[in-house]
C-alpha positions in Angstrom: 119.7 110.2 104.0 120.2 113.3 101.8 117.6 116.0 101.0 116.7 118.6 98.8 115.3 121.4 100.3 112.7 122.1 101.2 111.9 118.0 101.4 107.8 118.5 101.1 105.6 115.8 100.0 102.4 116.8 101.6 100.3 113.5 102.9 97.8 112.5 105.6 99.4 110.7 108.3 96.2 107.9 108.5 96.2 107.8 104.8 100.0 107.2 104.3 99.7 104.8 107.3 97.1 103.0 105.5 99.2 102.7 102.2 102.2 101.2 104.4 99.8 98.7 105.7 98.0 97.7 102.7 101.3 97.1 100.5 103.0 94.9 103.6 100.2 93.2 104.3 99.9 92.2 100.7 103.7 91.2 100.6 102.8 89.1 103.7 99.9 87.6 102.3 101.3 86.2 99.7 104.2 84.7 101.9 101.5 82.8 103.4 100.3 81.3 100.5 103.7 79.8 99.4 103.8 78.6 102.6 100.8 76.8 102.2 101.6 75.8 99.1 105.1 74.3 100.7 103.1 72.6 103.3 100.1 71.4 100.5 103.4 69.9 98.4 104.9 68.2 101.8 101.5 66.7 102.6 100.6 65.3 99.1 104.0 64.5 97.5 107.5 64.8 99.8 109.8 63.2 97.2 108.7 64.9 94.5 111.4 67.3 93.0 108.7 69.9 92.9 108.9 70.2 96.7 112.5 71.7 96.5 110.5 74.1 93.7 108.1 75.2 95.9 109.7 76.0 99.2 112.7 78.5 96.6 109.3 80.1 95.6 108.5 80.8 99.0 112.2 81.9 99.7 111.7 84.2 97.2 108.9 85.7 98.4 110.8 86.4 101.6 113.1 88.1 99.9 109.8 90.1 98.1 108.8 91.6 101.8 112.2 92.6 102.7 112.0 94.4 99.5 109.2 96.2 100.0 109.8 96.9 103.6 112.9 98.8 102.6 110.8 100.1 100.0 108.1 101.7 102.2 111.0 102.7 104.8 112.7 104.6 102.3 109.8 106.7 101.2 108.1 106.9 104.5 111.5 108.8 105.8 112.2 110.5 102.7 109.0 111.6 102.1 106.6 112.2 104.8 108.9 112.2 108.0 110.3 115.8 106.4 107.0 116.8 105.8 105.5 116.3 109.4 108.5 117.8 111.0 108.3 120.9 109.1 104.3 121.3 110.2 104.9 121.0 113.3 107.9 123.0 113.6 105.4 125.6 111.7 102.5 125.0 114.3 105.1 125.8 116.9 106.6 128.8 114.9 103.0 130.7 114.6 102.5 130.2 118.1 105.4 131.8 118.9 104.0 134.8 116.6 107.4 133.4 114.7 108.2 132.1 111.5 110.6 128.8 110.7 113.0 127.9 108.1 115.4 124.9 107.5 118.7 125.9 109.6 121.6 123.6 109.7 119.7 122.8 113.3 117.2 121.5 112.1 118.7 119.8 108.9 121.4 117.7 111.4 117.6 117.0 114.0 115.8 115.5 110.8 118.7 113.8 109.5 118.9 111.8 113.0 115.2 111.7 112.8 115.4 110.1 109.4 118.1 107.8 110.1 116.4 106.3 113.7 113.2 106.0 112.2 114.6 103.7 109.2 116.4 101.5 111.4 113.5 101.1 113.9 111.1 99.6 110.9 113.4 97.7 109.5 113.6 96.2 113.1 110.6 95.3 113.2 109.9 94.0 109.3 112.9 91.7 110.5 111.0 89.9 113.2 107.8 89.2 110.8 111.1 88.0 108.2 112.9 86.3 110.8 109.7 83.6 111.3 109.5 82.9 107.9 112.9 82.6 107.9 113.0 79.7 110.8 109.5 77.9 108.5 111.9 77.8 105.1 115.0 76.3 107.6 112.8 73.8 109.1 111.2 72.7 105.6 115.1 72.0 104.9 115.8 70.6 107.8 112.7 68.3 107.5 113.3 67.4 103.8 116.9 65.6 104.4 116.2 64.5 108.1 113.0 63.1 108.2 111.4 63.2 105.0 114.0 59.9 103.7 112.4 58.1 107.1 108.8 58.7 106.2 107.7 55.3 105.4 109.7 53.3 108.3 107.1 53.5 110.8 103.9 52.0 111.2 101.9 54.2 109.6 101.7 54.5 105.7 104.0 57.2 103.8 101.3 59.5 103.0 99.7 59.4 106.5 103.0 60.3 108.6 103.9 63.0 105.4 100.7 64.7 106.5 101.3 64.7 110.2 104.9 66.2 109.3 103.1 69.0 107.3 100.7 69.7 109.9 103.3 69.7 112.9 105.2 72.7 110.6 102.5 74.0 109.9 101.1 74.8 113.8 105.1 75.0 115.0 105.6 78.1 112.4 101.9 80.1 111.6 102.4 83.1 109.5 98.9 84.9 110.4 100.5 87.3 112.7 103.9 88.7 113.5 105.1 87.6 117.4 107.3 89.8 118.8 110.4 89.1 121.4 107.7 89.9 124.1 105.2 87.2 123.2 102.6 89.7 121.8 101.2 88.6 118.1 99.5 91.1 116.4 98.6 91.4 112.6 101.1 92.4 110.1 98.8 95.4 108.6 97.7 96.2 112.3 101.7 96.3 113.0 102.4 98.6 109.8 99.8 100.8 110.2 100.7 101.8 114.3 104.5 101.7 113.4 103.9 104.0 110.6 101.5 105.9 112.6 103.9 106.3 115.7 106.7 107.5 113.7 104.9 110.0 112.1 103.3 111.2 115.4 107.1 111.4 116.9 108.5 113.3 113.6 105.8 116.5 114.0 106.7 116.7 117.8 110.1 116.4 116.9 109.6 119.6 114.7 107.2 121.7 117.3 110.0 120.4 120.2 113.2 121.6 118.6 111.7 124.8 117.0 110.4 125.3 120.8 113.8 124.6 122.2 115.0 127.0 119.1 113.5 130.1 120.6 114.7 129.5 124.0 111.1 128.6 125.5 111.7 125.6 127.8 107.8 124.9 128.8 105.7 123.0 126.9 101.7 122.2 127.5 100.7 119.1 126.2 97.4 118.0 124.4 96.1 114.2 123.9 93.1 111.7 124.7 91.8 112.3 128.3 93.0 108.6 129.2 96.4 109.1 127.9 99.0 108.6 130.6 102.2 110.3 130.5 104.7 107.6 129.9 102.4 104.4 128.5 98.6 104.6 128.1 98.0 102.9 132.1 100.3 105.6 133.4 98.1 107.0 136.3 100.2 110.6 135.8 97.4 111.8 133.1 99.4 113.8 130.2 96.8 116.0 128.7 96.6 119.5 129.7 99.9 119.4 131.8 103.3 121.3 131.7 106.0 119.5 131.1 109.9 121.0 130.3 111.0 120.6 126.1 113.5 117.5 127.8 111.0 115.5 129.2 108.4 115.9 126.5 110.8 115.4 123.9 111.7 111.6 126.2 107.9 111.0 125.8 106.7 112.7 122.8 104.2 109.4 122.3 103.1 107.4 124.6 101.7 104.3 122.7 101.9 103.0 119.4 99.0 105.0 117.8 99.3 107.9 120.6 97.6 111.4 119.0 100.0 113.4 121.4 101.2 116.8 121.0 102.4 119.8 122.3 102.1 123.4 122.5 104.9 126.0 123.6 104.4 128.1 126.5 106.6 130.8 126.5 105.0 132.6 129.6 105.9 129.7 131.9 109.5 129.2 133.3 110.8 125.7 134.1 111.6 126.6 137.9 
C-alpha cells in the first residue's frame, strides 16, 4: 500500500484496538439479529414471501462486515502500523545514541509489514464471514428442500417449522467466531487481540530492523515474568534474555496480546 512520508497518525495501541473491536463487534451484532430475525420468520411463517426478504437482509448484512473489516484493515495498516514502526525504530535509534529516518530499507520492511498484516485480518474476518456464510446456504437449502415437506409428517406445519428453526439455529450460532482449531472466542475479544498483536509485531519490527541497521546483532528482551519464549507455556522464560536480531525477529510475540519487546545490545556479540 503506498505512503506519504512520513506516514504518522499518532494512536494508543489499547485504544485503537478498542475502536477495531467496538466497530466489528457492532457489524457482528447486527448479523446476529437478522439471523434471528431469519430464524423468527422460519419459525412463525415458512411460506411467506417475506422469508426470502429476510434471509437477502441478512445477506446483506454479511456483505456490511466484510465491509468494515476491509474498512478497519485498511486504516489499521495505513495508519497506525506506520506509526508503531517508526517508534520503535526511534526507541531503538536513541538507544543506540543514534537517530532514524525513512531509508528505502525501511520503506520496502513496512511495505511487507503493511501488506502481511492486511492479509492476516482479512483471514481471520473470513472465518467469522465464512459461518454466516454456511447459516444463509442452509436457510436456502432448507427453504426448497424441506420447507415444501413441512406438513407431511405427523406433526402439525407450525410445530415441525419450529423444530426446523431451532435445529439451524443450534447447527449455525453466531455468538462467537470458531476457528479451524476448534477454539470459539468472541468476535470483539478476537478484534481486539488481532489488532493488538499486530501492533505489538509492527513496533518490534521497527526496533528489530533499525537494530539489524547498525550492525548490532544482540538483542535483550523485556516482557511479563511468565512469558515463555515461543508461546506463553514455553518453559524457556523470555524476559531478561539475549537472544540474536534473527531469532527475535521469528518470535517478536509470543501470544495474541503478548507486551513483548526488545532492546539492542550492542556490547554483546552473537558468538
Amino acid at each position: 500500500m503506498p505512503y506519504e512520508w512520513p506516514p504518522l497518525t499518532p494512536g494508543d495501541p489499547d485504544e485503537i484496538a478498542r475502536r477495531v473491536a467496538t466497530v466489528l463487534d457492532d457489524a457482528w451484532q447486527r448479523l446476529a439479529d437478522k439471523q434471528h430475525a431469519v430464524l423468527t420468520q422460519l419459525a412463525d411463517n415458512p411460506r411467506a414471501g417475506r422469508s426470502t426478504a429476510t434471509l437477502e437482509k441478512f445477506k446483506t448484512a454479511i456483505e456490511d462486515f466484510r465491509r468494515r473489516a476491509d474498512d478497519e484493515a485498511r486504516q489499521f495498516v495505513r495508519r497506525q502500523l506506520p506509526y508503531l514502526y517508526e517508534e520503535g525504530a526511534r526507541a531503538a535509534a536513541e538507544a543506540l545514541g543514534t537517530t532514524f529516518t525513512w531509508t528505502l530499507f525501511h520503506r520496502d520492511a513496512l511495505q511487507a509489514l503493511a501488506s502481511d498484516s492486511y492479509a492476516d485480518f482479512l483471514r481471520r474476518s473470513q472465518e467469522a464471514e465464512r459461518m454466516a456464510t454456511r447459516f444463509y446456504r442452509a436457510v436456502r437449502e432448507v427453504a426448497r428442500r424441506e420447507v415444501p415437506l413441512l406438513a407431511a409428517g405427523n406433526m402439525t406445519a407450525k410445530q415441525a417449522a419450529r423444530n426446523l428453526a431451532r435445529r439451524l439455529a443450534a447447527e449455525h450460532r453466531l455468538t462467537h467466531v470458531v476457528y479451524r482449531n476448534g477454539a470459539r472466542v468472541p468476535v470483539r475479544a478476537w478484534a481486539e487481540a488481532a489488532t493488538l498483536a499486530k501492533s505489538a509485531v509492527a513496533y518490534n519490527a521497527g526496533t528489530l530492523n533499525r537494530t539489524r541497521e547498525a550492525s548490532v546483532t544482540m538483542v535483550e528482551v523485556f516482557d511479563g515474568l511468565d512469558c515463555g519464549w515461543t508461546s506463553h507455556q514455553d518453559p524457556d522464560k523470555a524476559t531478561r534474555t539475549l537472544r540474536t536480531v534473527e531469532e527475535a525477529a521469528e518470535w517478536p510475540i509470543s501470544h495474541p496480546r503478548c507486551r513483548r519487546s526488545f532492546g539492542p545490545r550492542p556490547d554483546v556479540g552473537s558468538g
